[in-house]
N, C-alpha and C positions, 0 to 999 in steps of 0.2 A: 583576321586581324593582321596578322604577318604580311598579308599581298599586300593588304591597305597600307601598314609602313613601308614597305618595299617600294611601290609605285611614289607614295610620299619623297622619298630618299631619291628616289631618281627625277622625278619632278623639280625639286626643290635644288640636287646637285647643281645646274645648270646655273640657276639664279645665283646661289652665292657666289661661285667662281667667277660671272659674268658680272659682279658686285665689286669684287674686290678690285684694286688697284691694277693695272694695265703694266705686268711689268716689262710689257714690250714699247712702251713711250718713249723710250728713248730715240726710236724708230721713226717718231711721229713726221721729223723735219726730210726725213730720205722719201717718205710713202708716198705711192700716187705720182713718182715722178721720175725723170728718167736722168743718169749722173753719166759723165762722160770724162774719161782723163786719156791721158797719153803721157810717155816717158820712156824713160830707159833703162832696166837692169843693170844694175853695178857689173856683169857680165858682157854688157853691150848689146844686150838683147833688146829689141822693143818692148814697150809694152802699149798696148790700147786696147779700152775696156768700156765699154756701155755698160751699165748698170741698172734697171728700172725696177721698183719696191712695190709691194702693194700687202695689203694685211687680207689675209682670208679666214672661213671658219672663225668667224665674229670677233675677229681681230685676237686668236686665238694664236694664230702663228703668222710670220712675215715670211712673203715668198720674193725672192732673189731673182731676176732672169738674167744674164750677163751675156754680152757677144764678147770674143775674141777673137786669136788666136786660135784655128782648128787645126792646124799641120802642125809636125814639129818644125817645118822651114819656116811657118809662120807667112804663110804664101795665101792662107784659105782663110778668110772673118767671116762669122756667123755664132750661130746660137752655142755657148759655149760650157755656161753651167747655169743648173738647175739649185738654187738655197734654200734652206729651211730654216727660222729659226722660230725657236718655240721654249717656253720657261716651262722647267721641271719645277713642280710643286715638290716632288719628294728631296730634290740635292737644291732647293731655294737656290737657282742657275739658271739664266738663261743659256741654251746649249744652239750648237748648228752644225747642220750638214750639208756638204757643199759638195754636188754630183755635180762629176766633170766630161766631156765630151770623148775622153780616153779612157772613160771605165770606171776610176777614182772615183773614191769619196774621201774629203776633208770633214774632218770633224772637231768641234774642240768647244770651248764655253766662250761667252761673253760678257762682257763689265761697262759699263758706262760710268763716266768719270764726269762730271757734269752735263756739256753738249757732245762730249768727246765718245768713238765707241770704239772699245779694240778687242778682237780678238783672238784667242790665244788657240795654238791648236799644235800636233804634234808631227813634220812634215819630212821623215825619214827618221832619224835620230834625233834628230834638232827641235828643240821646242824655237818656234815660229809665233810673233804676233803682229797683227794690222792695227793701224789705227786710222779712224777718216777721226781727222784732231778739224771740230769745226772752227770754220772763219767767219763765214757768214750763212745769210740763209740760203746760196743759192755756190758757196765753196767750201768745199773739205781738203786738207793736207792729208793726203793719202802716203803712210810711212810703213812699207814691211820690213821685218828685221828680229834680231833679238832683244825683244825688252825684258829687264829685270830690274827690282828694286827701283822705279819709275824712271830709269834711264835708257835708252838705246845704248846699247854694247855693241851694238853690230846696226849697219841700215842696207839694206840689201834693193831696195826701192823707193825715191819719194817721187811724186807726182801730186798732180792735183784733178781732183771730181769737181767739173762745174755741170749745174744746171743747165739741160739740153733744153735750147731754146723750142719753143712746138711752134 
């Protein structure tokens, strides 16, 4: 009788979780498609960044692929970092981690504020947040810096993510 619940419980795990609400939807309008910005670091540094989404493991988690920057002269573009992002049922958070072509990993949670997603991670001392603030369905205001208390304190980057024409 034990195996019989046991197998039950794992059979059945699947269903409800695959039932319950997608709390990765916010994702929905990035998925399946590839985002492209360019800009400049408050620093003077470049920035340019492809971005392409896609949901895996039954839309269980969102995988990131990003080209950049691979040198620190910023001389090499190609495959840059590797994203994860996937909701903890135990801290109710969606979390990510974001493997970088130098070894790093970012890590930090995520929030969605209507179409808006930002977020927050810890990147030396510094608490650090992104936000792709949406405009439409095919552009995002791309802002890093320090957010607190729903203001910018600091903007260390804005650019903008348009949809890459195919």
């Amino acid at each position: 009788m034990i195996k019989t619940k046991t197998y039950l419980v794992l059979f059945l795990m699947p269903l409800v979780v695959w039932s319950q609400d997608n709390k990765l939807d916010g994702f929905d309008n990035l998925v399946d498609k590839t985002w492209i910005a360019k800009g400049e670091w408050s620093n003077g540094y470049e920035f340019k960044q492809e971005v392409s989404y896609n949901y895996d493991l039954n839309k269980m988690i969102v995988v990131a692929e990003s080209k950049g920057f691979t040198n620190e002269a910023q001389t090499e573009y190609g495959n840059r970092n590797h994203g994860i992002r996937k909701y903890n049922v135990e801290k109710a958070v969606v979390e990510f981690w974001e493997f970088d072509v130098f070894g790093g990993v970012t890590q930090g949670t995520v929030e969605f504020e209507d179409r808006d997603i930002f977020y927050h991670y810890k990147y030396g001392t510094a608490m650090v947040s992104d936000c792709w603030e949406y405009v439409d369905d095919r552009t995002y205001k791309f802002t890093v810096g320090s957010y607190k208390d729903g203001q910018w304190k600091a903007v260390y980057l804005q650019a903008e993510f348009k949809l890459k024409e195919e």
